[in-house]
C-alpha positions in Angstrom: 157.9 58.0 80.3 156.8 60.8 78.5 156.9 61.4 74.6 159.7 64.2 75.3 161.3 62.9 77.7 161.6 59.6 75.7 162.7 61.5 72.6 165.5 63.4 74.5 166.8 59.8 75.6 166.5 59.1 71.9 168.5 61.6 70.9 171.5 60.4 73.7 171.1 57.1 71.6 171.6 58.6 68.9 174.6 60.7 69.7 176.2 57.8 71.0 176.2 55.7 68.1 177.0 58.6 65.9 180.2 59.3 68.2 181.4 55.5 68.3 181.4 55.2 64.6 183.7 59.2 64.9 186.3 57.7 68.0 186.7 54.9 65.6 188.7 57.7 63.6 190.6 58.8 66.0 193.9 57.2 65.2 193.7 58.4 61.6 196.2 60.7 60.0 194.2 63.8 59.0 194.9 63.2 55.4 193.5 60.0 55.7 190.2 60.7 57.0 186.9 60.6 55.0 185.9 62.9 52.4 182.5 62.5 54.0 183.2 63.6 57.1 183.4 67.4 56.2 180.7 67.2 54.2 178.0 69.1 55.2 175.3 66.9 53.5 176.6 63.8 55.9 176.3 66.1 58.9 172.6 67.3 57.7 171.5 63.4 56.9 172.9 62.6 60.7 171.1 65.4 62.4 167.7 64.1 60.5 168.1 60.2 61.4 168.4 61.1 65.2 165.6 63.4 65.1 163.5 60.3 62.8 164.9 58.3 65.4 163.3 60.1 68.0 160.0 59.8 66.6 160.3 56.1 66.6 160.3 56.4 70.3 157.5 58.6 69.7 155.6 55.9 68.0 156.8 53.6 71.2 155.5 55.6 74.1 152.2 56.5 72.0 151.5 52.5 71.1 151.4 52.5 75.2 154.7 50.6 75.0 156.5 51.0 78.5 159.8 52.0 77.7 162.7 52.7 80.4 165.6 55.6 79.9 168.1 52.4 78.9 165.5 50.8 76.3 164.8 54.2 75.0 168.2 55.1 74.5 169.1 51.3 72.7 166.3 52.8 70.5 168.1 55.6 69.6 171.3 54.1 69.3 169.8 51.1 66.8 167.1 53.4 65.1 168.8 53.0 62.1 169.5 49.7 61.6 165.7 49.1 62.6 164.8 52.2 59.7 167.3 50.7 57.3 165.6 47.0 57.7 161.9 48.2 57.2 162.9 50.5 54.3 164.5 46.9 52.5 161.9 45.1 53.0 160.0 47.0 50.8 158.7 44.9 47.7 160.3 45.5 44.5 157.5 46.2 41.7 158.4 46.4 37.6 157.3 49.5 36.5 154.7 49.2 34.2 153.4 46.1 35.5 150.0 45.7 37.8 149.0 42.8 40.0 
């Protein structure tokens, strides 16, 4: 699989996951549905964490990794849960203060 091609599968992930958590809204009176959801800012941030997510498959194929359409989409669709994990495991340092 190729970086673009991977990356476009990526981006089918990413949709996906993005329209699951919207049909879950679906039922909602349109009073009662999120502030957030017409916001333009939530719309911006979900458009940059698929595109992120598609460099993550980036990263895959270019490690050599041998992905298939399926594994590249569960990628996408779990890019960021796997972001949000390596971004808190990041150590927490006191400012100030210098190993």
């Amino acid at each position: 699989m190729g970086i673009l091609e991977g990356f476009l599968y990526r981006i089918a992930g990413g949709f996906a996951a993005e329209f699951l958590g919207l049909w879950k809204l679906r039922h909602q009176a349109t009073h009662e549905i999120p502030a957030w959801f017409k916001r333009p800012f939530y719309w911006m941030l979900t458009i940059v964490m698929i595109v992120i997510g598609g460099g993550l498959v980036a990263l895959y194929v270019t490690s050599d990794v041998s992905l298939t359409p399926i594994l590249a989409v569960n990628i996408g669709a779990s890019a960021p849960l796997t972001i949000g994990t390596f971004v808190g495991q990041t150590p927490s340092l006191e400012i100030g203060k210098v190993d």
